[in-house]
C-alpha positions as CSV (number, residue, x, y, z in Angstrom):
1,X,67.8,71.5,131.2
2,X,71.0,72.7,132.8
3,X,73.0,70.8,130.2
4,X,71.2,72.6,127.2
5,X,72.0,75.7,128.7
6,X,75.4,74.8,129.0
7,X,75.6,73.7,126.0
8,X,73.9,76.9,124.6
9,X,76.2,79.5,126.7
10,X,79.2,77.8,124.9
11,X,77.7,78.3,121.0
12,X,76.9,81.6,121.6
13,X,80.3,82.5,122.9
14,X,81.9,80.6,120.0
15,X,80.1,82.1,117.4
16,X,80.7,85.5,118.7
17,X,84.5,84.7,118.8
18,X,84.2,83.4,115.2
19,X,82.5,86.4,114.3
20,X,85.1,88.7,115.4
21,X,87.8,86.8,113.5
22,X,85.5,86.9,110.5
23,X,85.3,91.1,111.3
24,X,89.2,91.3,111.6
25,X,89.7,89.3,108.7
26,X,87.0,91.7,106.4
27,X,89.0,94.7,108.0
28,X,92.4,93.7,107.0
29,X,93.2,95.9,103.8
30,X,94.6,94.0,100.7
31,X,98.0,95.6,99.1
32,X,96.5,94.3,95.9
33,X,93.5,95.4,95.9
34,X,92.0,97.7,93.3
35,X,89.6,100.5,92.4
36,X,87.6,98.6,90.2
37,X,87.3,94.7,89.9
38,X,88.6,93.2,86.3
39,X,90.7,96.5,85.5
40,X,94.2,96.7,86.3
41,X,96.2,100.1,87.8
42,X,98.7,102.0,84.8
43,X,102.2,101.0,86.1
44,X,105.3,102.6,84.9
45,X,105.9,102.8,81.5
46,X,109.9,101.5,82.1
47,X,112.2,99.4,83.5
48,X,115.7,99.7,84.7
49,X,118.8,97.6,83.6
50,X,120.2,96.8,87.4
51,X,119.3,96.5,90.6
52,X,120.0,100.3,91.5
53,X,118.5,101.6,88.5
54,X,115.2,98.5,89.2
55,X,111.9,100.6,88.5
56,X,109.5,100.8,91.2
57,X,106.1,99.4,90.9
58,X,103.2,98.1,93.3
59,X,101.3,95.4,93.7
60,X,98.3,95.0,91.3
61,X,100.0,97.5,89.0
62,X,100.9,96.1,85.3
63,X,104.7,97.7,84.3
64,X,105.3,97.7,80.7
65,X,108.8,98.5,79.2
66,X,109.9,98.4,75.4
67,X,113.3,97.3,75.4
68,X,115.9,95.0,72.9
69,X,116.7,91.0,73.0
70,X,119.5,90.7,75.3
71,X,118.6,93.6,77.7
72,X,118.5,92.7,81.4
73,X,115.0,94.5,82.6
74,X,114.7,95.3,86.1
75,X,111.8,96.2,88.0
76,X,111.4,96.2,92.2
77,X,107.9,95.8,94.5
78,X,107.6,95.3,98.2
79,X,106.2,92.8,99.7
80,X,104.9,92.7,103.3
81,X,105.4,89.6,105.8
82,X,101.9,87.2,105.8
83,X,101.6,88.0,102.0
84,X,102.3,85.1,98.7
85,X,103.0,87.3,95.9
86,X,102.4,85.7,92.1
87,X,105.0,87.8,89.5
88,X,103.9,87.1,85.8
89,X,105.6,88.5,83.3
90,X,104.6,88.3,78.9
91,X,107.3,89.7,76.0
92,X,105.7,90.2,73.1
93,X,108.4,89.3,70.3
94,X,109.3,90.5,67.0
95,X,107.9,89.6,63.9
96,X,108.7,85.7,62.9
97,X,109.9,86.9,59.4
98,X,112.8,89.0,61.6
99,X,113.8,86.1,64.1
100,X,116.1,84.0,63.0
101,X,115.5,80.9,66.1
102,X,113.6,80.2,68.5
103,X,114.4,81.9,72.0
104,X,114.8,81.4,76.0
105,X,113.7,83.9,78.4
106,X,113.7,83.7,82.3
107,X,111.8,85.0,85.2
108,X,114.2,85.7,88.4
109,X,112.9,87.8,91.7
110,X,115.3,88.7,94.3
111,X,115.1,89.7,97.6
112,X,116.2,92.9,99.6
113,X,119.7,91.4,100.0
114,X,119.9,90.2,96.5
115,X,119.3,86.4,97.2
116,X,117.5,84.7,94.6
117,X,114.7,83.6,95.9
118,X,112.8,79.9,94.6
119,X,109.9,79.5,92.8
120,X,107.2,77.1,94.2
121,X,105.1,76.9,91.2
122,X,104.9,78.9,87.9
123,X,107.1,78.6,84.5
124,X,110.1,80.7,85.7
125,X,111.9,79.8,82.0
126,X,109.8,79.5,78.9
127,X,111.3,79.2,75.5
128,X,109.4,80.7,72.0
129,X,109.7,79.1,68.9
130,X,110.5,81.0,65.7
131,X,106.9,81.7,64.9
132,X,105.5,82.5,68.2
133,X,103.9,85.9,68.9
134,X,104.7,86.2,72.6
135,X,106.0,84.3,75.8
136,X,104.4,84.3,79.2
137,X,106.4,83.7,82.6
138,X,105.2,83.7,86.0
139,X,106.9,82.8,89.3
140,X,104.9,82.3,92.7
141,X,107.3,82.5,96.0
142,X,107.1,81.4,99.3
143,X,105.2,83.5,101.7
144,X,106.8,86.3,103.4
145,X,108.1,85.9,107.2
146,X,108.1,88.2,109.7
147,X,111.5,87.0,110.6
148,X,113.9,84.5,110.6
149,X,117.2,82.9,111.6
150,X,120.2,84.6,110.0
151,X,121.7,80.8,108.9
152,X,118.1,81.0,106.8
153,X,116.9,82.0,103.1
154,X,113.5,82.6,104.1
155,X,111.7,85.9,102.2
156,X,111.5,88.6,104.8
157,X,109.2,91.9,104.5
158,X,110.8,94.3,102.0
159,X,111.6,95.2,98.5
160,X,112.1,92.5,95.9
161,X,113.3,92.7,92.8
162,X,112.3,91.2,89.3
163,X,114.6,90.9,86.9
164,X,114.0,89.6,83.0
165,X,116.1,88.7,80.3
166,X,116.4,86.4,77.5
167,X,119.1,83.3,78.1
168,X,118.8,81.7,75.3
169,X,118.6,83.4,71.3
170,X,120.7,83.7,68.4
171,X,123.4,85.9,67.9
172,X,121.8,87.4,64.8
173,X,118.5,88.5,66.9
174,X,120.4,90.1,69.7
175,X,119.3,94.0,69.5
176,X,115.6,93.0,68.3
177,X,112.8,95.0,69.8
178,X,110.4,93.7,72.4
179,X,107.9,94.7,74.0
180,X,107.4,93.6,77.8
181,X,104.6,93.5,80.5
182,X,105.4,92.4,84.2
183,X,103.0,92.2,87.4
184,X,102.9,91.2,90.9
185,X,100.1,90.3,92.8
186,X,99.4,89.2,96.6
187,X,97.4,87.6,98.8
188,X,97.0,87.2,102.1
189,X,98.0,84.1,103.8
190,X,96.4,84.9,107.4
191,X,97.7,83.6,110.5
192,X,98.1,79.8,109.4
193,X,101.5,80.8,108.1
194,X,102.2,83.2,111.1
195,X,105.2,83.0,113.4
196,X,106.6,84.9,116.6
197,X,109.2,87.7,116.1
198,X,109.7,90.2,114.2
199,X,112.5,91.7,111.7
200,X,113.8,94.5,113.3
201,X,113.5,96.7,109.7
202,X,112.1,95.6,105.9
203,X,115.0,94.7,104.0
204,X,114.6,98.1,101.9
205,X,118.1,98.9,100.7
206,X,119.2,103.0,99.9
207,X,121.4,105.0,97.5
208,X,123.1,108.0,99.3
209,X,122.4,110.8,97.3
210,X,123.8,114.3,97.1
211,X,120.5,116.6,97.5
212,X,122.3,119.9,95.8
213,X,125.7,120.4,94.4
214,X,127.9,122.3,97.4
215,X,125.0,121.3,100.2
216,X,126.6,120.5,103.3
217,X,124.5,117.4,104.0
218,X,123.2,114.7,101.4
219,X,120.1,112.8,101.2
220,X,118.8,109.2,101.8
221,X,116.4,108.1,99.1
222,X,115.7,104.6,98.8
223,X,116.4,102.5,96.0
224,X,112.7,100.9,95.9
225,X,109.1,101.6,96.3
226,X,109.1,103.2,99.9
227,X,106.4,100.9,101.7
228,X,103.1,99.4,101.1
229,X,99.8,101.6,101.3
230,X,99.1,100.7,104.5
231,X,102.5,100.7,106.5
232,X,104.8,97.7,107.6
233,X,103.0,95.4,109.7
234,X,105.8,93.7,111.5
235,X,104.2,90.8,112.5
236,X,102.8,92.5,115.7
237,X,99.3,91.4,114.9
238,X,97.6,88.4,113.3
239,X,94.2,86.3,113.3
240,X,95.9,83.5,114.6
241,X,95.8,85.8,118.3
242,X,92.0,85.2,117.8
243,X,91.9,81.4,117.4
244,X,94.0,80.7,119.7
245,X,91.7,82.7,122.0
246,X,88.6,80.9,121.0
247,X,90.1,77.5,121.4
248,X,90.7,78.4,124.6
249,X,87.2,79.6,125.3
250,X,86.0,76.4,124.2
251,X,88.7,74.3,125.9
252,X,87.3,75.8,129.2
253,X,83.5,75.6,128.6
254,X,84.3,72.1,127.6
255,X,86.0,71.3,130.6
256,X,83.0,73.6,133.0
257,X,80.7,71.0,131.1
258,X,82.5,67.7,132.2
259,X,82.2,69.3,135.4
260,X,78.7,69.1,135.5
261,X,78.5,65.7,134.4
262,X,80.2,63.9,136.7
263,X,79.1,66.3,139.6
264,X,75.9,64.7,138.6
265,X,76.5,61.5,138.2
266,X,78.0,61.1,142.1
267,X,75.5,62.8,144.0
268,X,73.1,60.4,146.2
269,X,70.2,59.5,144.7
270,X,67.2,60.6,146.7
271,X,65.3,57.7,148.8
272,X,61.8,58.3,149.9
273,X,61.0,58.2,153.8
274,X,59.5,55.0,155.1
275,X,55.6,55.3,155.9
């Protein structure tokens, strides 16, 4: 009996640690998550042709820009450490009868210092044949750390930029109208991809800025989206506190209940008095 309730004690404790994981995992808010299921936010209606003019945009939101064959289109999203963003991207081309070749276009994101960061799954360069309609692209990175050596090209919390443009198209289509669509979305990794430290500030670069012509001061506005919804998390916090704290619970009720075997097993056993 005193092994069941051992053995009881130590499910109920672990299943009230899980539980609270489970609670701080449902309470986490999602950058990409949206009003409605199925519909996706407006986004901006434009993109910019470098990486001081990028247009901002958010997760979840769908940026659309009409723009000509050859333009480099530029748009910029933050992305917070513990997230996996997924950019996707669709130019809808000319007519067929207007082409004159089939066509190359490629998908490149950027990080706050302007590395180019890789692709670990998607089709980052697609090309179109002549009678195509359209072209999709889509890029999936690595997920974001909250820090990292400086020797390292890991992504680190901040604004990233995604930048697309045809590489490959006759001369004679150059200056053709397209029409282009672009989105980021993110998920949460958890604490699995968690790691200690903590970048000092989001890689969020700024423009200074004179505020009014003959002011005596100027101001900073950044250059992207400002932060995410719900702040900069910094990597002060993850679930990966909570497991670490429930496999230590269980180490020690494991341990209280080897205990209490072998307590058992070396106590005398009980003789009865001679008559």
């Amino acid at each position: 009996m005193r092994t069941v309730r051992i053995l009881t004690a130590a499910a109920l404790a672990a299943g009230g640690v899980l539980g609270t994981a489970g609670a701080a995992a449902a309470d986490t808010p999602s950058a990409s998550a949206s009003a409605s299921p199925g519909v996706k936010a407006s986004g901006p209606s434009e993109a910019g042709t470098a990486f001081r003019t990028a247009t901002p945009v958010r997760p979840g939101q769908r940026a659309t820009a009409d723009a000509s064959t050859g333009d480099y289109l530029y748009w910029v999203v933050p992305l917070d450490s513990g997230q996996r963003a997924t950019v996707k991207a669709t130019v809808k081309l000319p007519p067929a009868a207007n082409r004159h070749g089939a066509s190359t276009w490629q998908l490149d994101v950027y990080d706050g210092l302007r590395r180019r960061q890789a692709c670990t799954y998607g089709t980052q360069q697609a090309a179109a044949a002549r009678e195509a309609a359209s072209v999709e692209l889509s890029c999936t990175l690595r997920t974001v750390r909250p820090g990292a050596e400086p020797w390292a090209n890991d992504p680190l919390p901040g604004s990233y930029y995604v930048r697309l443009t045809v590489v490959g198209v006759a001369e004679e289509d150059l200056g053709l109208p397209v029409h282009a669509e672009v989105e980021a979305a993110t998920r949460d990794t958890g604490g699995a991809f968690a790691v200690d430290g903590a970048l000092a500030a989001p890689l969020v670069p700024g423009i200074g800025r004179t505020a009014q012509a003959g002011a005596a001061s100027s101001a900073k506005k950044p250059a992207a989206v400002g932060e995410p919804a719900d702040g900069w998390s910094g990597g002060r916090w993850s679930d990966r506190w909570v497991w670490t704290a429930a496999g230590g619970l269980l180490g020690a009720l494991a341990g209280i209940f080897g205990y209490s075997l072998t307590r058992g097993r070396g106590r005398p056993s009980r003789v009865p008095p001679q008559a």
